[in-house]
Residue, then its C-alpha position, 0 to 999 in steps of 0.5 A: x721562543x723554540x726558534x731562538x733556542x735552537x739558533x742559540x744551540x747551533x750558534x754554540x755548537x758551531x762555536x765547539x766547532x762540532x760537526x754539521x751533522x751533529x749540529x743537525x741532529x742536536x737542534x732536530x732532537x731538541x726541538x722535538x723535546x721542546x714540542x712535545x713536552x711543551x715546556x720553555x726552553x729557558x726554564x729550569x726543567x723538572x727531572x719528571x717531564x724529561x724522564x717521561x720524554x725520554x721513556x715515551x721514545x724507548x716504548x717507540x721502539x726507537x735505536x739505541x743510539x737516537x735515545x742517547x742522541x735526545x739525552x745528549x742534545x737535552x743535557x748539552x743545552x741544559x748544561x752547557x749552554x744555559x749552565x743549569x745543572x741536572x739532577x737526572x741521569x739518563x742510562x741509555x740502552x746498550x746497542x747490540x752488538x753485532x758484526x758487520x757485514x762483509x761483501x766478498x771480492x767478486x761481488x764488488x766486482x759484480x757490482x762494478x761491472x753491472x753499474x754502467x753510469x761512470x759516476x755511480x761505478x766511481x762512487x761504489x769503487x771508492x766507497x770500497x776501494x778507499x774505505x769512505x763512510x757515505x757522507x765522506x764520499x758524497x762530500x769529495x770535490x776534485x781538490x780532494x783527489x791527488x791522482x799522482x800521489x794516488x791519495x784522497x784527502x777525507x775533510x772533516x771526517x768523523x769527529x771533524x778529523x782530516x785524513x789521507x786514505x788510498x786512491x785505487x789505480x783502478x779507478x783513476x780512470x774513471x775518475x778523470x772522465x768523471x771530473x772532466x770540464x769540472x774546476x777544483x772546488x766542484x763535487x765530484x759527485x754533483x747533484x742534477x737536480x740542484x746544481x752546485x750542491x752535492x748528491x744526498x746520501x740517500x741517493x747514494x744508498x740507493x745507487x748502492x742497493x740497485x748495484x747490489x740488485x743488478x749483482x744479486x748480492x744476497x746480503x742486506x748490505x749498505x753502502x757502508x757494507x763497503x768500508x767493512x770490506x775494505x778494512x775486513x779485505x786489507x787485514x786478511x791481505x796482511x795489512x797492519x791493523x795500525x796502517x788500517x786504523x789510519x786510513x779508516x780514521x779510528x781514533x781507537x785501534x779497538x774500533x779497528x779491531x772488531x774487524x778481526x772477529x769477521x776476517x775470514x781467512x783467520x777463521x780458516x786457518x782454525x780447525x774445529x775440534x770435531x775435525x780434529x778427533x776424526x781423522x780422514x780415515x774415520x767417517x761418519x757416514 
């Protein structure tokens, strides 16, 4: 009875045209409410067995954003696909805010130089060099890449959004060696273990983390470090936050414009106000 439901979400969800990875994580969340609370997926809920689900994930320490994740697989199916109303009102738990970090130039270039293989340099190199999201970068075929335009078309980005970002010219070589013998549609980054299926973003963080090794990069940084420092490098260069929207595929400029709260040389530009009422002819020392 559980299997039907979750072909039955997928099918809906696949219908609404959402993401394969929002589809993934919803029929994961919800079969694991069904497991747990034992209850049939096509019966009315009591408002106390999902309040009581739910609770049991937060005192499981679990992020914010997989309590939401359950709350919306549970009302999607409820609401949307069985058309039975909710009484219950879940408040999910905000997310601390915190900001991202930021890998300076040269240790990108530490990065790049001490990574060997052509494919994990390429894929670090577009990873901050286009600003791709892992599941972006991973997911690129030949097709994707225009070399003569100097531009990589991102399919079905977050939010199932297509959008054109940088290619680097400084990459470009690397990407035809990477490419060579390969044909249109085949992944660039291909996995060796299951041929004609991409590598997995695991494999992909962990290529990352070894470059950050052999660089001794300090910072717990992840490959999404990368597109952080993209934008965050673009805007100190005097890059428009608008063109920067564009090229990260925000749908709101707000979600760009966090990256002026860790640009560097906007911050050092700035006096502190104790510098300022000590001269440098007064010391302190």
């Amino acid at each position: 009875m559980i299997q039907s439901a979750i072909t039955r979400l997928t099918q809906e969800l696949r219908l609404r045209r959402y993401s394969w990875k929002t589809v993934r994580s919803y029929t994961r969340a919800l079969q694991k409410f069904f497991e747990v609370t034992g209850i049939a997926p096509t019966a009315p809920p009591e408002t106390e067995t999902i309040r009581s689900f739910l609770l049991e994930q937060e005192q499981k320490k679990y992020a914010s954003s997989t309590l939401t994740l359950y709350w919306q697989s549970i009302r999607f199916w409820y609401c949307e696909v069985l058309k039975i109303p909710l009484a219950f009102t879940y408040k999910t738990p905000k997310r601390p805010r915190k900001l991202p970090v930021i890998l300076a130039k040269e240790d990108i270039k530490r990065m790049m130089r001490s990574t060997f293989n052509v494919h994990h340099r390429l894929l670090i190199g577009l990873g901050y060099g286009a600003g791709l999201r892992v599941a972006e970068a991973v997911r690129l075929r030949v097709e994707d890449v225009d070399t003569y335009r100097a531009l990589i078309h991102v399919r079905q980005g977050k939010g199932n959004r297509d959008r054109y970002t940088l290619l680097p010219k400084t990459v470009q070589g690397m990407y035809n060696e990477a490419v060579r013998g390969k044909v249109r549609d085949e992944f660039i980054f291909e996995s060796q273990s299951r041929p004609g299926h991409h590598i997995t973003e695991r494999t992909a963080q962990k290529i990352f983390q070894q470059a950050c090794i052999r660089a001794h990069v300090q910072k717990e940084a992840s490959f999404h470090s990368l597109r952080h420092s993209f934008a965050t490098h673009l805007l100190e260069d005097g890059t428009d936050l608008r063109y920067i929207q564009t090229l990260l595929g925000h749908r709101d400029i707000k979600t760009t414009e966090r990256y002026t709260q860790v640009s560097a040389n906007s911050m050092q530009r700035l006096k502190s106000p104790l510098d300022m009422a000590y001269r440098r002819a007064d010391v302190l020392w």
